[in-house]
C-alpha positions in Angstrom: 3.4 57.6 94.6 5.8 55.5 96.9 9.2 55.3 97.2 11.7 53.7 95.0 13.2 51.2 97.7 16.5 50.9 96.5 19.6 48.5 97.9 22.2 50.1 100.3 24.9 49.6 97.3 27.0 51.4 95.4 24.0 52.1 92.8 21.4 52.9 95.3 23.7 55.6 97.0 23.7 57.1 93.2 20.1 57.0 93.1 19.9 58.6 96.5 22.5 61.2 95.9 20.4 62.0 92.6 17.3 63.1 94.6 19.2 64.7 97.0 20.5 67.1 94.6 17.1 67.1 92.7 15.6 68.6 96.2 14.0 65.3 97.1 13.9 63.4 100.4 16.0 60.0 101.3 15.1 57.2 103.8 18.7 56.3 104.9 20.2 54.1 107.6 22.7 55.2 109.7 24.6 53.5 112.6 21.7 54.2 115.2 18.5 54.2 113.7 16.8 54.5 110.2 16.8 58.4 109.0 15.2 61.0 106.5 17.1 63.2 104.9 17.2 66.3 102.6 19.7 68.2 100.8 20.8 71.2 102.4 20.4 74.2 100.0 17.4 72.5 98.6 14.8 75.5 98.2 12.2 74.4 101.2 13.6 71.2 102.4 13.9 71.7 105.9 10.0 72.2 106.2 9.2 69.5 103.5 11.8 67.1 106.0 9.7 67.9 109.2 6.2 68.3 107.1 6.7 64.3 105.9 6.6 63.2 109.4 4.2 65.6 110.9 6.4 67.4 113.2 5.5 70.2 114.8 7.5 73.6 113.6 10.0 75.2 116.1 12.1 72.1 116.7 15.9 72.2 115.2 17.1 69.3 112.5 20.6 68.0 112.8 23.0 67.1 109.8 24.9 64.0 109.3 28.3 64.9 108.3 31.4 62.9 106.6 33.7 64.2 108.7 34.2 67.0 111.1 36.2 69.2 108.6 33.4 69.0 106.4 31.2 71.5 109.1 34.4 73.6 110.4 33.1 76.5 108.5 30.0 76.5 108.9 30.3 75.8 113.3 32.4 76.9 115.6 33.8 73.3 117.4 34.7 74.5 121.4 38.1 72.4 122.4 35.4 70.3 124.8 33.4 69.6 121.5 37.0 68.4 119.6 37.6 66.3 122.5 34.3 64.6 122.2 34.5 64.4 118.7 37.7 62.6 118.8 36.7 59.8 121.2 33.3 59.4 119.4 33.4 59.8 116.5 32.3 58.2 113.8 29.4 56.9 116.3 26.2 57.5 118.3 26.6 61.2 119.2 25.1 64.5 118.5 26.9 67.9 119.4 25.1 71.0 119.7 27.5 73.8 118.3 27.6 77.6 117.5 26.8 78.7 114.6 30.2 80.8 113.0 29.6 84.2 112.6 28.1 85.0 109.4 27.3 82.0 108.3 23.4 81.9 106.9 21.2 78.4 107.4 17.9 78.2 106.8 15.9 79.0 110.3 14.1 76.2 109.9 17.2 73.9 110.4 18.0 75.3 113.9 14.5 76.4 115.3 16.0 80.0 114.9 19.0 79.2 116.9 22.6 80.3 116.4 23.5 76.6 117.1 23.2 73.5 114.8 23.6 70.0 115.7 26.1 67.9 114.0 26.8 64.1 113.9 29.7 61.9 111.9 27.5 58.4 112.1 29.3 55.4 112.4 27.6 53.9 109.1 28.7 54.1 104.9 25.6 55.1 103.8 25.1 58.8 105.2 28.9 59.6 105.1 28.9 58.8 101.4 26.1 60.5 100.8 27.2 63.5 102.8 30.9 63.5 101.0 28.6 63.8 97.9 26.3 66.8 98.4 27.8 68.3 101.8 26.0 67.9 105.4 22.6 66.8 105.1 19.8 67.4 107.6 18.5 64.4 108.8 16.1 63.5 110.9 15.0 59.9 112.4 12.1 58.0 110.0 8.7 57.9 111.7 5.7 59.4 112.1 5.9 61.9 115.2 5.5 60.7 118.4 5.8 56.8 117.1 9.1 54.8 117.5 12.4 55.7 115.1 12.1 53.0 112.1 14.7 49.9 112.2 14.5 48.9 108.5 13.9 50.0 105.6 10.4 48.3 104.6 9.3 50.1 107.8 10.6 53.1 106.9 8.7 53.1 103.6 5.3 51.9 105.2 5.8 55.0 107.3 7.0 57.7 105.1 6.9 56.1 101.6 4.7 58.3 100.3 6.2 61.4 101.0 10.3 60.5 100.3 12.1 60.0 97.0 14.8 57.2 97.8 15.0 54.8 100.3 18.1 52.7 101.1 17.6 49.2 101.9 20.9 48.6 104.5 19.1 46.0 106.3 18.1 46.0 109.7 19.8 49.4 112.1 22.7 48.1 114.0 22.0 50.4 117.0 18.6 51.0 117.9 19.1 53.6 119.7 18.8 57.2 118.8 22.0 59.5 119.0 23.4 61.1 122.6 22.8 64.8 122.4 25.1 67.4 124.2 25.1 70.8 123.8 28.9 72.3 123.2 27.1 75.5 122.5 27.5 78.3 125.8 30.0 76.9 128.6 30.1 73.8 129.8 29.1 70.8 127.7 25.6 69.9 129.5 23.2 66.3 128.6 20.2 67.4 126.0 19.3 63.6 125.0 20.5 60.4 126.8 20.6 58.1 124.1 23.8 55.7 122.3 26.8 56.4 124.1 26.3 57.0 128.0 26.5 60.0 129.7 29.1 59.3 132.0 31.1 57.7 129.2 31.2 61.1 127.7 31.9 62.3 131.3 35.2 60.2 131.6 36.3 61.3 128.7 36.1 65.2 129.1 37.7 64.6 132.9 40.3 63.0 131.9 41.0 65.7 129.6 41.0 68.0 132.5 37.9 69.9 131.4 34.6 70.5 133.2 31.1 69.9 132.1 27.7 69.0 133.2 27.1 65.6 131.8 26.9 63.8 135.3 27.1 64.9 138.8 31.0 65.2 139.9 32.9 61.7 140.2 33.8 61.6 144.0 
């Protein structure tokens, strides 16, 4: 059974937020590129998330988040990380941060890491569905190892079979998966080049005065 392909609106959010708290899976766009996603205390949804594009186990899922207060308890956000945030965003960047103390996620989710991977997206559609059912693990739409999906009927030749919702928000806007940078254990070093340049980022933290490993040294 396929996919109900739904219209990025303010009754297909519903929809979507319906099977998210049912447990199901949503096709989603977001700012960069089309997403699945899964609620995050749905019983098994991390692996059903990475099982529906056939990726191999051991890799960490990040969550799309309506804001950054909305992970405060659940990370610890490094003044480096804040700084970050507040430049970018809503937008095309992924920050790798600690996990608070006590704080229990599934292993799945973070590969068995203390750090998760967090990201405010620059798009309605995943911050509204986010401010509905908390931060949601999401993880880009495609098969593994093929290209991230750029509209929705792509999404649901891909995946169809295996999601609940998908939003229709037309085509992606960036293209281009998220920057990753880990805020996790001293200075903020490059995972993924991706949205938002590297030395963008870079400029930003020196101008704050604080050091990282992004790029090598201006000067």
């Amino acid at each position: 059974m396929s996919a109900r392909l739904v219209a990025d609106d303010a009754a297909g959010r519903a929809a979507a937020i319906d099977a998210l708290r049912s447990g199901g899976l949503v096709g989603l766009p977001t700012d960069t590129v089309y997403g699945i996603a899964v609620a995050l205390d749905a019983p098994g949804g991390i692996e059903r998330l990475a099982a529906a594009k056939g990726r191999p186990p051991g890799r960490a899922i990040m969550v799309l988040a309506d804001g950054l207060d909305q992970v405060v308890g659940i990370v610890d956000v490094p003044p480096e990380a804040r700084i970050l945030a507040a430049a970018c965003w809503p937008g095309g960047l992924t920050l790798v941060l600690p996990v608070r103390a006590g704080v229990r996620l599934p292993a799945a989710l973070s590969a068995g890491t203390p750090t998760l991977g967090v990201r405010v997206p620059d798009h309605p559609a995943p911050r509204a569905l986010a401010r509905a059912v908390g931060p949601i693990p999401t993880t880009s739409a495609n098969l593994h190892g093929q290209p991230a999906a750029l509209d929705a009927p792509t999404v649901l030749a891909a995946l169809g079979g295996a999601l609940d919702v998908v939003l229709d928000g037309g085509p992606a806007r960036g293209g281009v998966a998220s920057t990753v940078v880990d805020c996790s254990d001293g200075l903020p070093r490059l995972i993924r080049s991706g949205a938002i340049p590297a030395e963008s980022l870079a400029i930003v933290l020196e101008d704050a005065d604080y050091a990282h490993l992004l790029v090598a040294p201006r000067g």
